[in-house]
C-alpha positions as CSV (number, residue, x, y, z in Angstrom):
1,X,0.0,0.0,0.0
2,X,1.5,3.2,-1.2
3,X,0.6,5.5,1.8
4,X,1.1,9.5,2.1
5,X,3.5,11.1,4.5
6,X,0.9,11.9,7.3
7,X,-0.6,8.3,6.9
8,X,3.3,7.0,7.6
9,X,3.4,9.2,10.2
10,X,0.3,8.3,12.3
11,X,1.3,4.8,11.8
12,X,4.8,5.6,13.8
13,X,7.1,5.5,10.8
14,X,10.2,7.9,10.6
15,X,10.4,9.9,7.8
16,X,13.4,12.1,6.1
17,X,13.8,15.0,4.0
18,X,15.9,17.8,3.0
19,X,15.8,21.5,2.9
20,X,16.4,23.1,-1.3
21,X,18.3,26.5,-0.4
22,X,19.5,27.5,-3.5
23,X,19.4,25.4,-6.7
24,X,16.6,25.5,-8.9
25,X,16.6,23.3,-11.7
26,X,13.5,21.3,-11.6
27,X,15.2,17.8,-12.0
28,X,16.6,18.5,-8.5
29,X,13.1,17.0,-7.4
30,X,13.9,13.7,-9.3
31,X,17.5,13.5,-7.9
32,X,16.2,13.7,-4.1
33,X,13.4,10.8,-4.7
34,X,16.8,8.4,-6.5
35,X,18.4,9.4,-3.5
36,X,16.1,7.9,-1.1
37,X,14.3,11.1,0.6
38,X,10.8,11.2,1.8
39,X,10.3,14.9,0.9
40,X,12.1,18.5,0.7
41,X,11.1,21.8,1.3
42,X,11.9,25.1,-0.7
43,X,13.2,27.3,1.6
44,X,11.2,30.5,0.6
45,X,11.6,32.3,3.8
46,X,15.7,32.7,3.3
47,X,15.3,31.4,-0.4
48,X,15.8,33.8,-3.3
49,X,12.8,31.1,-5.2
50,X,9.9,32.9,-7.1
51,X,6.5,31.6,-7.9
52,X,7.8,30.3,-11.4
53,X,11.1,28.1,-10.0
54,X,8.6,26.4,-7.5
55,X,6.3,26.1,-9.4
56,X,8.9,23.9,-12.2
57,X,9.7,22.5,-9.2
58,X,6.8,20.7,-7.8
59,X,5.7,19.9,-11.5
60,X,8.6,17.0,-11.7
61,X,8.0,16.0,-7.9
62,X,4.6,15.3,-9.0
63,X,5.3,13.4,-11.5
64,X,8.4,11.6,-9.9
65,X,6.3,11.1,-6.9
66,X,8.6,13.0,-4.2
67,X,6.3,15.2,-2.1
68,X,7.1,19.0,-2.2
69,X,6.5,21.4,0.5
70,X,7.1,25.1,1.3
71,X,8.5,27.0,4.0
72,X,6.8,30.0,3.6
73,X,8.0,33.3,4.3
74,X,4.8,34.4,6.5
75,X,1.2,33.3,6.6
76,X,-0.3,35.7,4.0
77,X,-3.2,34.5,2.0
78,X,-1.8,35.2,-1.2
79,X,1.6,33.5,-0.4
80,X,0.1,30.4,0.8
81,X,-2.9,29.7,-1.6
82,X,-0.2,29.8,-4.2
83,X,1.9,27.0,-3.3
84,X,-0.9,25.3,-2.8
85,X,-2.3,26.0,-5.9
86,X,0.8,24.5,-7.3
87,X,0.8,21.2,-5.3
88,X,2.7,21.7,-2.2
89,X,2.0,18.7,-0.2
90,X,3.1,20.4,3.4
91,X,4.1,24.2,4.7
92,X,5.7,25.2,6.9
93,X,5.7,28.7,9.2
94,X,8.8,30.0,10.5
95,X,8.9,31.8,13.5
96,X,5.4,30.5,14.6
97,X,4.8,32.3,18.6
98,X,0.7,32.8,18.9
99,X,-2.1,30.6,18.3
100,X,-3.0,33.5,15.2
101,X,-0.3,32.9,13.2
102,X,-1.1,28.9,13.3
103,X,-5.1,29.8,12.7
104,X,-4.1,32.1,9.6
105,X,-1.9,29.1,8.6
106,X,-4.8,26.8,8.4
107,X,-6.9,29.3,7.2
108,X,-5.7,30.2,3.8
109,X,-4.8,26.3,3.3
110,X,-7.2,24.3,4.2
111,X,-10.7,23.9,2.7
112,X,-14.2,24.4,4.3
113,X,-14.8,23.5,7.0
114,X,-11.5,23.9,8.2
115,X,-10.4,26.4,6.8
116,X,-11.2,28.9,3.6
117,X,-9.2,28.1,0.7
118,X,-10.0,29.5,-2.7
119,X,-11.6,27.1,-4.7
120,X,-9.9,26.3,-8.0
121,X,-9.4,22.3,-9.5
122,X,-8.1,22.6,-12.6
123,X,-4.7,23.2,-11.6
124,X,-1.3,21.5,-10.7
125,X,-2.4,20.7,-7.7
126,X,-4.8,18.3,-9.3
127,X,-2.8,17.1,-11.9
128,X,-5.3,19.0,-14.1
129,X,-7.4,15.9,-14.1
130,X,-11.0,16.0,-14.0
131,X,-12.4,16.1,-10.5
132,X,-15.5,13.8,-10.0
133,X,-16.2,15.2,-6.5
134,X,-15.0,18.3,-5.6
135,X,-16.3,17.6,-2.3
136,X,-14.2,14.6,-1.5
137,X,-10.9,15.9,-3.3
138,X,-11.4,19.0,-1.1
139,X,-11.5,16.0,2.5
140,X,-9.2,14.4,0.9
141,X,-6.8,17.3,0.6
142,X,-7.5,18.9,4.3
143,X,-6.8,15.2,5.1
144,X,-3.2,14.8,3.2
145,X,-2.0,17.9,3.5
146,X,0.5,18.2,6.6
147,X,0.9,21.8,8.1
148,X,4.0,22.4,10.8
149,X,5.2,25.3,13.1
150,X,8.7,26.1,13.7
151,X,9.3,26.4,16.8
152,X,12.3,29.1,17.0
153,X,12.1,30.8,20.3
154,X,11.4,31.1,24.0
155,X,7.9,32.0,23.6
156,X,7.2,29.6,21.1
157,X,8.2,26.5,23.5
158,X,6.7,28.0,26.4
159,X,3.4,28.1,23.5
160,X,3.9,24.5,22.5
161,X,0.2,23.0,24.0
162,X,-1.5,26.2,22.2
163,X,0.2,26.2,19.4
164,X,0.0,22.0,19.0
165,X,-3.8,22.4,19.8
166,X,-4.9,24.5,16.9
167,X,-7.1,21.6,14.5
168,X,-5.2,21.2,11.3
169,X,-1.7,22.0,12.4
170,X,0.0,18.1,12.3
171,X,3.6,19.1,14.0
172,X,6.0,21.4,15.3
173,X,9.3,21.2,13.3
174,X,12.6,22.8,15.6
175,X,14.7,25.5,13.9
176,X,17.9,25.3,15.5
177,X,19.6,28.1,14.6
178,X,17.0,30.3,15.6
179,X,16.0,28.5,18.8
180,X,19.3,28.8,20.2
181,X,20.4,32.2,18.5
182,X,16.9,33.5,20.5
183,X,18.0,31.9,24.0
184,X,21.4,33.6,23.6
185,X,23.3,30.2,23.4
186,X,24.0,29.8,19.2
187,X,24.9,27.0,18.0
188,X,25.3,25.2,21.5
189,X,22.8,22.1,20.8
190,X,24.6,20.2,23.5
191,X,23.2,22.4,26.4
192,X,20.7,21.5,29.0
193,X,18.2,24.3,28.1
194,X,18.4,23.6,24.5
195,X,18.0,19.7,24.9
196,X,14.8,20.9,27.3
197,X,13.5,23.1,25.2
198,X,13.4,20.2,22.5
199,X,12.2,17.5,25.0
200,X,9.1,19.7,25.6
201,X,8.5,20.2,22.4
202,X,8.4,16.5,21.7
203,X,6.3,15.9,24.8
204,X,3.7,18.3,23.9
205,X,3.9,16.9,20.7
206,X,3.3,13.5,22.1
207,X,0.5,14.1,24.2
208,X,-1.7,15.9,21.4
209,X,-0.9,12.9,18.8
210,X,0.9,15.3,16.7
211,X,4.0,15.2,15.6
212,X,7.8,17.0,16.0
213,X,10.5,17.0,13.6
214,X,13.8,18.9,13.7
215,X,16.4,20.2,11.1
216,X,20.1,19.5,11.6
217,X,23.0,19.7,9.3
218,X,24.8,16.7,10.3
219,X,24.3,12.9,10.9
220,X,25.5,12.9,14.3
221,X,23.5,15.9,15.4
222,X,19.9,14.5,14.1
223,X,20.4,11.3,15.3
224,X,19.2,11.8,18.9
225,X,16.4,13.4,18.4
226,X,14.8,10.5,16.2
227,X,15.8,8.2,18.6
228,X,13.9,10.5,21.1
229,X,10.6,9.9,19.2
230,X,11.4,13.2,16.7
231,X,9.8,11.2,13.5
232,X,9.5,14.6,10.8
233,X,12.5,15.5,10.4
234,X,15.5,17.3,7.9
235,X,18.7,16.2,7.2
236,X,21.2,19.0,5.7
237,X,20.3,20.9,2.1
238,X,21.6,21.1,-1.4
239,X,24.5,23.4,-0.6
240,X,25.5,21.4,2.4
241,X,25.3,17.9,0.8
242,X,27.0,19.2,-2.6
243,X,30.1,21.1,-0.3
244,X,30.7,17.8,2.1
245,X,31.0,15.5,-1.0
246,X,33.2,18.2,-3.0
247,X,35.5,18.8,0.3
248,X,35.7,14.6,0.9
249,X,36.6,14.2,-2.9
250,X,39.2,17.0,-3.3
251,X,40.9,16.4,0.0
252,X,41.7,13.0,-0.8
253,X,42.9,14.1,-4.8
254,X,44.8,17.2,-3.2
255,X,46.7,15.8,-0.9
């Protein structure tokens, strides 16, 4: 049975994708699903991407059947019926601290009665194949559809329960950088606040059936937190993965 990302996820699978930063061609959505990914997201919060590259994007993850998802650069209407429109299978919010921001999230991406997304089937999002039933296409999408928080402060873990308990938010996804930039310890992921601040994360997380991912560069540094119950999660990005095999190669040929 060829089940989607939230039904692997409510079924206690762990699963893995990567952040695209910075290179655009479309075919990088085919090279992620050969390389054994779950998913990606387009950074378009730090991202330079417009409408057009993600769009090109998501139109050969469709099609090699890698689900695409956004980080979007705030929860505007406009910004976040667009990737939808174009098939983005998840978003996520940076910088999510009050229960509005996760509302406005849901809002303007999920359909009635959930939310109050703008109605329009024949698009990419559809495959522009004929819908039989709008009504059930629309479930079935409010259904799929996986919407996260990043959690990236203070306020935002001290949040977590509110934040968690808005209906059609599915997890709460850790930016590091952010988190421990914001408690004035950058880049220190081995110290007790930050490990707590995580751990309630992922027990909040836990006790609302949700779930909590988190994004770390390395293999050493992500591993703990999966084996803490952290099950949505990113490992490195384009640049990162392109740099540490270019470094390994030419250190070895340059020596």
């Amino acid at each position: 049975m060829n089940m989607n990302i939230k039904e692997r996820l409510k079924a206690g699978q762990s699963i893995l994708g990567t952040m695209v930063t910075v290179f655009d061609n479309p075919e990088i959505a085919k090279i992620l699903k050969v390389c054994g990914f779950d998913f990606f997201i387009v950074d378009c919060e730090h991202g330079n991407f417009d409408y057009s590259d993600v769009a090109k994007l998501f139109t050969v993850a469709r099609e090699a059947g890698i689900p695409p998802m956004v980080r979007v650069p705030e929860a505007r209407r406009e910004v976040v019926l667009k990737y939808m429109e174009m098939g983005a299978r998840g978003l996520l919010l940076p910088n999510t601290e009050t229960v509005e921001q996760a509302q406005a999230l849901v809002a303007y991406s999920k359909y009635y009665p959930m939310g109050n997304r703008g109605v329009s089937l024949l698009r990419s999002h559809t495959g522009f194949e004929k819908i039989d039933s709008a009504t059930k296409y629309m479930k079935k999408a409010n259904d799929e559809n996986i919407l996260m928080v990043q959690i990236e402060s203070p306020v935002a873990v001290e949040r977590i329960d509110d934040l968690l308990g808005v209906e059609g938010i599915d997890a709460a996804f850790v930016g590091p950088n952010d988190l421990s930039q914001s408690m004035g310890i950058m880049g220190q992921y081995d110290n007790p606040l930050f490990i707590d601040a995580i751990d309630k994360v992922i027990a909040s997380a836990k006790k609302r059936n949700k779930f909590s991912g988190i994004h770390m560069m390395s293999v050493d540094a992500l591993e703990p937190w999966i084996q803490k119950g952290m099950t949505l999660n990113c490992w490195a990005n384009d640049v990162i993965m392109m740099m540490n095999a270019a470094k390994a190669g030419l250190a070895k040929l340059k020596k």
